[in-house]
Phi, psi and omega in degrees: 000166181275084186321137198259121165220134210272125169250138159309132185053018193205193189174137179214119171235130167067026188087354168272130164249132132223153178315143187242098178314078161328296203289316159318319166289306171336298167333296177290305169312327194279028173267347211248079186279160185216150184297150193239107145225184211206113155261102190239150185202167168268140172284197193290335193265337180105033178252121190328167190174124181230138150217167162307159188216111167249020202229043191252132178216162157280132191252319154190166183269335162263049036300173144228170220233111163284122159239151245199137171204102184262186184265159183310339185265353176310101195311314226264318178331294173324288183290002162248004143277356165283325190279013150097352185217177184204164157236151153301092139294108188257126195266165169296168187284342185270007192243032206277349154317295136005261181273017147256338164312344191248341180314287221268090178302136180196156184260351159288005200277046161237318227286149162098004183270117157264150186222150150217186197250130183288175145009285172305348196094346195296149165246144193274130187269149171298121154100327178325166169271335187212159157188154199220120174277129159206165175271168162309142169229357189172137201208121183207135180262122168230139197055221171278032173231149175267160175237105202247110164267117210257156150252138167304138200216278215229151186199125202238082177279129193245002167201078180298328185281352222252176199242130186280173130304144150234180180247119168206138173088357190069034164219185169270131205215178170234162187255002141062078184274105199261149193261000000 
């Protein structure tokens, strides 16, 4: 077989470029489901700050470690690394209100939200299923994304029978649980 080598926007196999089809990698990924979480921290002033997240896995148990990846263009990412922590919201399938209100930069998307504050301060949404308080551990810009490595302080199931949201098929879903 040939080797493959990846260049921004383009693939080189065997000495051949081709152009590299966004909407086909879009395409294709959306075969992949992936977790709908609300990542909220305080900024430097204590003032709430939240965004959707669709891109969150566990990276390891020993430390242990949560990641994350908002975009490089991201309003809210900043000020909420400035507070030095985040919490994890993980929503229910019943939350999809939610998480486009956190979608949308906007400086109102705390207003009409009840919270309370994890360990860190960071807040935790009314209804989530989970949430996982952590400090920073690590911010690496990779492509058009930051790769935010979380260390775990505090963690929670606060409804285990409930349905998580994902992102699959290019939409907000449920993981549709079988018995």
């Amino acid at each position: 077989m040939g080797r493959i080598q990846h260049e921004r926007d383009a693939f080189v196999y065997c000495g051949k470029v081709s152009s590299f089809d966004s909407a086909h990698f879009r395409a294709v990924l959306a075969h992949v489901p992936t977790s709908v979480v609300v990542v909220t921290g305080l900024d430097a002033h204590s003032e709430p700050h939240g965004i959707t997240i669709g891109s969150f896995t566990s990276v390891s148990l020993d430390p242990p470690l949560v990641g994350f990846f908002p975009g490089l263009n991201s309003q809210s990412w900043p000020l909420i690394e400035a507070g030095g922590s985040f919490c994890v919201n993980v929503l229910s399938s019943a939350q999809s209100e939610l998480c486009w209100k956190f979608a949308k930069e906007a400086d109102d998307r705390f207003a009409g939200i009840d919270w309370s504050a994890a360990p860190s301060g960071s807040p935790i949404l009314d209804g989530c299923i989970a949430w996982i308080d952590c400090t920073i551990h690590s911010v690496t810009e990779v492509g058009d994304h930051y790769f935010v490595v979380g260390r775990v302080e505090h963690l929670t199931s606060t409804d285990p029978t409930a349905d998580a949201m994902v992102f699959f098929g290019g939409k907000v879903t449920s993981v549709g649980r079988s018995e």
